[in-house]
N, CA, C and O atoms as a Tinker XYZ file with bonds, in Angstrom:
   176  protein
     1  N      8.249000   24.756000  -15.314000    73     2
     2  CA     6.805000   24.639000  -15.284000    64     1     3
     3  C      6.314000   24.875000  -13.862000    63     2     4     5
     4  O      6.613000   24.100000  -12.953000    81     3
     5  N      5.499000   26.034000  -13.665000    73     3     6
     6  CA     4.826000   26.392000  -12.241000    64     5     7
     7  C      3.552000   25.706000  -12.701000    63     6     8     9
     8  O      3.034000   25.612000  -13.814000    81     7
     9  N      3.048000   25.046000  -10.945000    73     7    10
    10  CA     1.940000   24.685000  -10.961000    64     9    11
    11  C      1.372000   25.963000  -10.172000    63    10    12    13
    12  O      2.037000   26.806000   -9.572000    81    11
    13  N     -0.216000   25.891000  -10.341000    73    11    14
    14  CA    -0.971000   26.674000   -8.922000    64    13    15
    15  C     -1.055000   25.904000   -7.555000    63    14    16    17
    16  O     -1.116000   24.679000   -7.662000    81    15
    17  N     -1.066000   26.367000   -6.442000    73    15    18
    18  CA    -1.231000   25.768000   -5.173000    64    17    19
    19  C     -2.437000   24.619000   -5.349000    63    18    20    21
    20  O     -2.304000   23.432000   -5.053000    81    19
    21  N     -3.351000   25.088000   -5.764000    73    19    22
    22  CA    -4.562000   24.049000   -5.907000    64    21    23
    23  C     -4.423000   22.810000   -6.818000    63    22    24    25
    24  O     -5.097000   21.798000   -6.628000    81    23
    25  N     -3.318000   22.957000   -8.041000    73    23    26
    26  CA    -2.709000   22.074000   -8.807000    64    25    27
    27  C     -2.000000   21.107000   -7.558000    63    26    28    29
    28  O     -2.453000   20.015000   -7.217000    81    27
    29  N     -1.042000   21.629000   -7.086000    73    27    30
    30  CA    -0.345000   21.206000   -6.620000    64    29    31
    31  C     -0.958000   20.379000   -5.238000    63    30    32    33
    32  O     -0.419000   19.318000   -4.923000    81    31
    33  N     -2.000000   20.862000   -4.504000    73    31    34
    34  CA    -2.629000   19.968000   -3.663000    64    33    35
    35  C     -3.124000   18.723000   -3.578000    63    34    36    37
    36  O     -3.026000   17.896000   -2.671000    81    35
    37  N     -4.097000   18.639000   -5.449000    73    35    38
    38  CA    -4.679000   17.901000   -5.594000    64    37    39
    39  C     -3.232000   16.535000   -6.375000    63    38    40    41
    40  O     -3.153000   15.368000   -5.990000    81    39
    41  N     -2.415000   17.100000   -7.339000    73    39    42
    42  CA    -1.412000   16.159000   -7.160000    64    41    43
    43  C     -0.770000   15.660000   -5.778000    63    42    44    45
    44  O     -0.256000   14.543000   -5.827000    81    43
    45  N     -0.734000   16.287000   -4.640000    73    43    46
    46  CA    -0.233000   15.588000   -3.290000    64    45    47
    47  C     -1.239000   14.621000   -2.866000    63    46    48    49
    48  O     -0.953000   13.439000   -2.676000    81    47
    49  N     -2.633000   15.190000   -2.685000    73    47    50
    50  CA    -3.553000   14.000000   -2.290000    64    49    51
    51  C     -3.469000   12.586000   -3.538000    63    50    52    53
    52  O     -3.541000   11.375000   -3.329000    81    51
    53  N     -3.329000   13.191000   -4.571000    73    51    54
    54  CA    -3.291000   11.691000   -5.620000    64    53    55
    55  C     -2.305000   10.640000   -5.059000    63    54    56    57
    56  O     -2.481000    9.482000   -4.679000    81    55
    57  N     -1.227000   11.416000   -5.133000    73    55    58
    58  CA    -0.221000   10.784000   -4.523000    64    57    59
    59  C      0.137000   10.398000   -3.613000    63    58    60    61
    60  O      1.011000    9.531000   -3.627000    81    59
    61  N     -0.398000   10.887000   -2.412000    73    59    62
    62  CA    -0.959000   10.088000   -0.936000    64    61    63
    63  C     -1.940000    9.178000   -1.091000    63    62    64    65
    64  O     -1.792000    8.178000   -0.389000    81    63
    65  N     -2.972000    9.200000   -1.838000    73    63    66
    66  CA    -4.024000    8.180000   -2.261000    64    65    67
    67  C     -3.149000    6.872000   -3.082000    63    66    68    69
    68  O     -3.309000    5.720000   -2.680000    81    67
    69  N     -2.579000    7.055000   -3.806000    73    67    70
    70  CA    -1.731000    6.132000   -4.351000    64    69    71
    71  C     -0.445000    5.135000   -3.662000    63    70    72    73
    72  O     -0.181000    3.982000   -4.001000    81    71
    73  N      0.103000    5.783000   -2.826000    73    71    74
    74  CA     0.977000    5.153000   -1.936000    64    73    75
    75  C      0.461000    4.598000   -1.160000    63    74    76    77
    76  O      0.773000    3.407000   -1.151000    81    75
    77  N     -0.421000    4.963000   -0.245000    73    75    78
    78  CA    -1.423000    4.943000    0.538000    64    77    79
    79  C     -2.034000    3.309000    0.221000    63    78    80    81
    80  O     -1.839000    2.395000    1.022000    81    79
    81  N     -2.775000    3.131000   -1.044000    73    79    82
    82  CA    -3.259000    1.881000   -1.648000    64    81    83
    83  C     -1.739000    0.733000   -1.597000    63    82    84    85
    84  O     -1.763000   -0.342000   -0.997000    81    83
    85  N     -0.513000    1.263000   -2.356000    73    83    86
    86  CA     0.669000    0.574000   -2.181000    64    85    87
    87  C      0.681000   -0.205000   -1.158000    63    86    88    89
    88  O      0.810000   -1.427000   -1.089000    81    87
    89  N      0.561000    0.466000   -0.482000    73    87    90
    90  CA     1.680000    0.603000    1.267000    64    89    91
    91  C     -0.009000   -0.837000    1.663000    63    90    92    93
    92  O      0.178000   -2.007000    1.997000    81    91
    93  N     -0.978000   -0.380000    1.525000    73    91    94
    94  CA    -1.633000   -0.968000    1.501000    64    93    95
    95  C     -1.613000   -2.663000    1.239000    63    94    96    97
    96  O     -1.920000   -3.401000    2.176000    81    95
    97  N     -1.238000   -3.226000   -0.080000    73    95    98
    98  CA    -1.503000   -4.365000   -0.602000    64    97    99
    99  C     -0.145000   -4.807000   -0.644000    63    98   100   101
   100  O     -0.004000   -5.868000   -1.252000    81    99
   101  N      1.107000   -4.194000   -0.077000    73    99   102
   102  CA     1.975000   -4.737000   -0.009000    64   101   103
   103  C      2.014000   -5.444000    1.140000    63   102   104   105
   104  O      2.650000   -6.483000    1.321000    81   103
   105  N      0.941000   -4.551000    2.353000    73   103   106
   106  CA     0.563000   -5.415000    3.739000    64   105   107
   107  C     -0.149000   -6.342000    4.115000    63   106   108   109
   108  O     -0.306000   -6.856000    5.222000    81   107
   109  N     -0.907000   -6.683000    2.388000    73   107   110
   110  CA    -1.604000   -8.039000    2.354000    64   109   111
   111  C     -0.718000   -8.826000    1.701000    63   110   112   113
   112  O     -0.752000  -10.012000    2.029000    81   111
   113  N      0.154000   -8.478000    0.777000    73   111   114
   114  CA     1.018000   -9.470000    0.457000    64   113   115
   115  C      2.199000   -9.893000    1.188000    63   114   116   117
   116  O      2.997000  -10.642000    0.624000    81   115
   117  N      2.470000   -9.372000    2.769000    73   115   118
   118  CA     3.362000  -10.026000    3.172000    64   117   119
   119  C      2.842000  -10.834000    4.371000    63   118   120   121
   120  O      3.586000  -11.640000    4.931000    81   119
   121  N      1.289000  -10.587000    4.865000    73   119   122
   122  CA     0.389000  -11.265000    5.380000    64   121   123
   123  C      0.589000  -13.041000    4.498000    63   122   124   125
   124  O      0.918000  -14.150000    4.919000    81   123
   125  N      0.123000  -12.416000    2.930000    73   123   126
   126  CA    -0.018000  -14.234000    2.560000    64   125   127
   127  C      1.144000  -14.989000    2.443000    63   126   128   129
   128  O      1.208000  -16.214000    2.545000    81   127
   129  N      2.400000  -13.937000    2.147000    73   127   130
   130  CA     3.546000  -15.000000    2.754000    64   129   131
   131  C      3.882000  -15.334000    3.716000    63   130   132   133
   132  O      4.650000  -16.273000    3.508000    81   131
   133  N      3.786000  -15.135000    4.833000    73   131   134
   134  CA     3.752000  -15.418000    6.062000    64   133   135
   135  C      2.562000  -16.505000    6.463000    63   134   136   137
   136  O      2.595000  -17.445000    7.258000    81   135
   137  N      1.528000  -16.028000    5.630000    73   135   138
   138  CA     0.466000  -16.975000    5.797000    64   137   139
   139  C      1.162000  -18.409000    5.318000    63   138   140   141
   140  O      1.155000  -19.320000    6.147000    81   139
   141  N      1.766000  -18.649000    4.009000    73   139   142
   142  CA     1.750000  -19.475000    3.373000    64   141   143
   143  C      3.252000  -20.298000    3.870000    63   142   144   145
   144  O      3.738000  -21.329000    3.404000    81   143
   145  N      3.733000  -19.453000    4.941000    73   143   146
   146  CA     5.104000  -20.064000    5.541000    64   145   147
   147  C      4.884000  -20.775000    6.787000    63   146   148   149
   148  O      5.912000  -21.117000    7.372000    81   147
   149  N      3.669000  -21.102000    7.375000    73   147   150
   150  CA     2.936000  -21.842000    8.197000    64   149   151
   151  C      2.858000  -23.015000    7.938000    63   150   152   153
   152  O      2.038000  -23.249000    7.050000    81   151
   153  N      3.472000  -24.043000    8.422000    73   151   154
   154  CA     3.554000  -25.373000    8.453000    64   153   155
   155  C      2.117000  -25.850000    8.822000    63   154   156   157
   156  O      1.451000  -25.326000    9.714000    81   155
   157  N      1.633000  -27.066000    7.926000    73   155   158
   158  CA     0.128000  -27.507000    8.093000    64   157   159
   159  C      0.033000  -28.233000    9.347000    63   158   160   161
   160  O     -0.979000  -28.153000   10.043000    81   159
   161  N      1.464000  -29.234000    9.804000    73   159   162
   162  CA     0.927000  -29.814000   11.102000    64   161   163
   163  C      0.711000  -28.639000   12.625000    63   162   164   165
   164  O      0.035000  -28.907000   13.618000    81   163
   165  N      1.521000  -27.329000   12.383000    73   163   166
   166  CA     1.614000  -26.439000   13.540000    64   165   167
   167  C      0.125000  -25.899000   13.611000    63   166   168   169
   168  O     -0.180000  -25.469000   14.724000    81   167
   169  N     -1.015000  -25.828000   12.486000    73   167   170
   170  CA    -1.999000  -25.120000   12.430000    64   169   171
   171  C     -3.469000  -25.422000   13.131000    63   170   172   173
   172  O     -4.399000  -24.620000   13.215000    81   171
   173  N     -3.435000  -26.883000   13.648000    73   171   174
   174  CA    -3.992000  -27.588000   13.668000    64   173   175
   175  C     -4.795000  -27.215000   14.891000    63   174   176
   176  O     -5.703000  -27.950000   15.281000    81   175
């Protein structure tokens, strides 16, 4: 199966848009574990 170049662009940006979001909320989710590995008396 050939795509056209323009096929094929707009699947690369999807897919940069998509990882992109990943890469994203995986960097808030290791923010709230880290958040949540904070001892309450050190915060103070």
């Amino acid at each position: 199966m050939e795509f056209s170049a323009e096929m094929k662009y707009v699947l690369d940006t999807i897919w940069l848009l998509i990882s992109g979001s990943l890469v994203m909320w995986m960097a808030a989710g290791f923010a709230m574990l880290e958040a949540g590995m904070v001892r309450t008396k050190s915060v103070t």
